[in-house]
C-alpha positions, 0 to 999 in steps of 0.5 A: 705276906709277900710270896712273888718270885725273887728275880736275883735268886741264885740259880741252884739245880743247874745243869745235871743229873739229879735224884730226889735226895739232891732235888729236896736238900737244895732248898736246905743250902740256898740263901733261904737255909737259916729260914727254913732251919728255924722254921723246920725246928719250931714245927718239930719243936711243936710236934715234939710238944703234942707228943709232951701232951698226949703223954699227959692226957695218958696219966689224965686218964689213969687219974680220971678213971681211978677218981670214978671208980672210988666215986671222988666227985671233987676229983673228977671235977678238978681233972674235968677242969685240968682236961679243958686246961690241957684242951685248950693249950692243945690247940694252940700248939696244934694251929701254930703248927699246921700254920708254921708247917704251912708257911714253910711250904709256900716258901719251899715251893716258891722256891724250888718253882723259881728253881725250876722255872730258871732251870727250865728256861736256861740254855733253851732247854723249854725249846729242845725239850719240847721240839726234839723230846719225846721222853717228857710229858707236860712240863706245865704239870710238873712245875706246877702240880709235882712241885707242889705234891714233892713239897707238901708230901715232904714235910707232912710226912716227916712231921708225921715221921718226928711225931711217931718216932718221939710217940714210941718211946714216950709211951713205951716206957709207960706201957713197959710200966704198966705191963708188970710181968706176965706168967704162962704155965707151959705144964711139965715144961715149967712156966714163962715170966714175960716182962713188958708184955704188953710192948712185945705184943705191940712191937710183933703186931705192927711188924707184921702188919709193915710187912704185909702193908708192904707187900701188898701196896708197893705197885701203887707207886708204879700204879700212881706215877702212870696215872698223873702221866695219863691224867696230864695226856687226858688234860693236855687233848682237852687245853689242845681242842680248846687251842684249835676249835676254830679249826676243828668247827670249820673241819667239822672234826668233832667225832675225830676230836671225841675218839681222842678225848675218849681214848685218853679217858679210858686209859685213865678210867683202866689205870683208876680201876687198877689203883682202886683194886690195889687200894682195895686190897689194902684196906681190906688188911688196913682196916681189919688191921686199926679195927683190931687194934681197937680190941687188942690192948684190951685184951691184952691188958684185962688180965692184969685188970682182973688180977688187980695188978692195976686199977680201972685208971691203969687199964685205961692208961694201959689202952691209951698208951698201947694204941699210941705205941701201935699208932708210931709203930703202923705209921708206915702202914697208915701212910703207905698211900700217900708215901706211895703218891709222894714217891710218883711225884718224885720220879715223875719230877726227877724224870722230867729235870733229868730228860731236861738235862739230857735234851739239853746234852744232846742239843750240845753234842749235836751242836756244830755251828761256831758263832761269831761276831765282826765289827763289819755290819753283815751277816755271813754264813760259811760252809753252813750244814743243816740237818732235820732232827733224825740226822737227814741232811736238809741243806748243804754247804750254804755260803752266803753274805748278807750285806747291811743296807739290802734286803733279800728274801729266801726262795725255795721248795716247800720243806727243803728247810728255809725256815730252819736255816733261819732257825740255825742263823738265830742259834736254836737249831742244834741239828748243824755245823758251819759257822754262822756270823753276826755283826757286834753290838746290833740288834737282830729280830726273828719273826716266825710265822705264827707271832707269839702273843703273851698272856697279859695285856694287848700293850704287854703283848705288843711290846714283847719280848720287852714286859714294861719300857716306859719309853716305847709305850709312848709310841703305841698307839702310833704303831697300833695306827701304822699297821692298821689296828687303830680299833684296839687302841682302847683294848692296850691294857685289857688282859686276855688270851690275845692268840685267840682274841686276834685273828691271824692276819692281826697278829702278823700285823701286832709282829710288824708293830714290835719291829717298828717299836724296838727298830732293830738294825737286821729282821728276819721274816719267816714268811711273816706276810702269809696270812695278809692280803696283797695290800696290807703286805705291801703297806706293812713292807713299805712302812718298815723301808720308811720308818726303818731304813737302817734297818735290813730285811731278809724274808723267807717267801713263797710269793712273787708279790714279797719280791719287789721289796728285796734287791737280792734273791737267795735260791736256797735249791742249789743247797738242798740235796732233795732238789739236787736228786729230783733235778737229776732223776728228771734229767736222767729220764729225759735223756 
């Protein structure tokens, strides 16, 4: 069975607001509806079938016990045989139905994943959500792990819904049968003839005992949303120190990394203990509540028994078919717990696609650079006004014009804003306004000064943001040669964490090889060379400038040595409104 992602999916959760009702009947409007209508059918279809034969076990049993008690021998036996019949047809009904139930899952989630992810992705809703937000927790958890729970919950849950709803009045009208009429002498006040009364005392029974389930379990939903929030935040400090150990060794930051990891824990531990005291409470009335029920049909049933209204095969029946009245009637009692779970998942899931949404909205409305492109190779910016994320203004009124065949590098203080100007030049810093523009039909590459390295293979990972290129594989090992990395050239297609197996220095240099492998006809450098030595820097600048001499180079650069390889020097000071006050104060001061 073939569950990989499609990749021509039409994309449904678009850009929006969305409640659970909207996120749940996508699936039942997509291209896949006619699929998953059949299959919902069946597995209903099945339910409904399992219902059609507890109703015969019920007359089963009335049969059954009647043959005991008149000692028919030959009876027994052929409903003991007609039992193993029913029996064995049972569990062909029940398999293929856990298994049709099942299928449909894989295929809703898959789905809705696919969804989710395109959702996620688009409009670089990831990188805003994750940069600017701090609303969402661990959008990692809430495509994997709340996809799943929304999708499984679902389905169980109606399944169990259809099952009880088709169970009431299936059984109903068997024990409104059986019941006859009860008559209670009230005295002088003359008697009571109640009919049915066996369905009055199910019905009154499980009514109550919905309202107290209720009562009791509704802050587990609140209870449950909050721990899967604390279970991720305990999850994410453990996949942080793993991310950072080198770092944390060399610090020797081990007792600081501990009161993190611990705080985390407790707050899970003092969730944990909430939601056990809430479920605690309810079973305790859960429990007394099915251990009841246990006794009550009998009790209520024997004085028909006694009064010889029905046979022992008719009090049988009468208990069978009470408990599966009272069974549909507690389902949401039964159920509570996991409709408390489902419902934490769901907030947690809307919560997340709607602060995407608003991320996304607030990127937008911030957003005031207007991009263009001109037939002219170069690049010019033009009144260009960068703020940091809290609205402070970072750099001012910048107009510069990079022309084609030179390179230049950025020059600055450190954290006037270099790097997000490169940002803004590249269209992902919504925080600005001016105009930024770009030459037509050429291809720009943006290096930060941390490489990212893709899970997969070292092959994969160097030929990002491509994933195959049969023509660019070719030149590889050549690349891997140029930038000094001839030992991994037999690792090019073992998978690994490559972000951990390569040492800083080795991924600047893997950044170089994709520059050298995807010739592009502009690169922007955001200080790509900080952790090579002098002598690899300069090799790597002096390889582009022979291998790619179409290509122009603008770097962002704290050194001297990254100089002499740029013909022009952009002072980014003279735009910074810091630079501009501390220059001023310090002439204040001298005069």
């Amino acid at each position: 069975m073939d569950f990989a992602l499609e990749k021509n999916e039409k994309q449904l959760l678009v850009s929006r607001q969305y409640t659970t009702w909207e996120i749940i009947k996508l699936y039942w409007k997509s291209e896949h509806k006619v699929f998953a209508y059949l299959f919902v059918a069946a597995v209903l279809a099945l339910t409904i079938l399992l219902v059609g034969f507890d109703v015969a076990f019920n007359y089963w049993s009335n049969y059954f016990y009647n043959a005991l008690q008149e000692y028919n021998m030959h009876a027994a036996i052929r409903l003991l045989a007609a039992f193993f019949i029913l029996a064995a047809l049972y569990i062909i009904v029940a398999v293929y139905r856990y298994y049709l139930s099942q299928l449909l899952t894989l295929y809703w989630r898959r789905w809705l994943t696919e969804q989710l992810l395109g959702r996620w992705l688009e409009k670089k809703g990831y990188y805003y959500l994750e940069t600017f937000d701090v609303k969402t927790d661990n959008p990692d958890q809430r495509i994997q792990e709340d996809v799943n729970g929304l999708v499984s919950n679902s389905i169980s849950l109606t399944v169990g819904l259809v099952s009880a709803v088709t169970t009431f009045p299936a059984f109903i009208y068997i024990l409104w049968t059986l019941s006859g009429v009860l008559t209670l002498s009230l005295g002088p006040l003359g008697t009571i003839h109640i009919h049915g009364y066996l369905v009055w005392v199910g019905l009154l029974y499980n009514l109550v005992g919905t309202w107290i389930t209720f009562k009791i379990g509704r802050p587990l939903i609140k209870l449950n949303f909050e721990q899967q929030q604390r279970e991720a935040n305990f999850r994410f400090a453990a996949i942080d120190l793993r991310s950072h150990a080198e770092q944390v060794a060399l610090y020797g930051g081990e007792t600081h990394q501990r009161s993190i990891m611990n705080f985390h824990f407790v707050r899970v531990l003092d969730n944990w203990y909430a939601i056990v005291l809430r479920q605690k409470l309810l079973l305790w009335f859960t429990a007394g509540f099915n251990q009841a029920a246990v006794l009550l049909p009998f009790i209520v049933a024997l004085p028909n028994y006694f009064n010889k209204v029905f046979e022992l095969g008719g009090l049988m029946q009468s208990v069978r078919a009470f408990t599966s009245v009272q069974d549909s009637l507690s389902y949401l009692i039964n159920s509570y717990t996991s409709i408390a779970d489902w419902r934490a998942t769901c907030s947690r899931l809307t919560t997340f696609i709607n602060h995407l949404n608003d991320a996304e909205m607030n990127a937008e409305k911030s957003d005031r650079v207007i991009m263009k492109q001109q037939p002219e190779n170069a690049i010019a910016v033009k009144d260009l006004v960068i703020k940091s994320s809290h609205n402070n203004v970072l750099l001012d009124s910048i107009d510069e014009h990079f022309v084609h065949g030179n390179n230049y590098v950025i020059k600055g203080e450190s954290g006037i804003g270099k790097s997000t100007f490169i940002r803004t030049v590249a269209g992902i810093w919504p925080y600005a306004s001016g105009e930024v523009i770009l030459p037509e039909n050429k291809r720009v590459m943006y290096l930060p000064q941390k490489p990212y390295m893709p899970i997969g293979t070292l092959a994969e990972a160097i030929l990002f943001p491509d994933k195959k290129d049969p023509e660019l594989e070719k030149h590889l090992e050549t690349v891997l040669v140029d930038c000094h990395l001839a030992d991994f050239i037999p690792r090019l297609y073992d998978t690994a964490h490559w972000s951990e197996e390569l040492s800083p220095g080795e991924q600047q240099r893997i950044a170089f090889a994709r520059v050298l492998l995807h010739k592009p006809d502009w690169v922007f450098m955001d200080e790509s060379t900080s952790m090579l030595d002098l002598a690899n820097e300069k090799h790597l600048y002096t390889l582009l400038q022979e291998r790619l001499p179409q290509c122009s180079i603008i770097s962002v650069g704290h050194h001297s040595s990254v100089d002499t390889f740029h013909q022009h020097v952009i002072n980014m000071n003279k735009y910074s409104r810091k630079v501009q006050e501390v220059s001023a104060s310090s002439q204040r001061c001298m005069t």
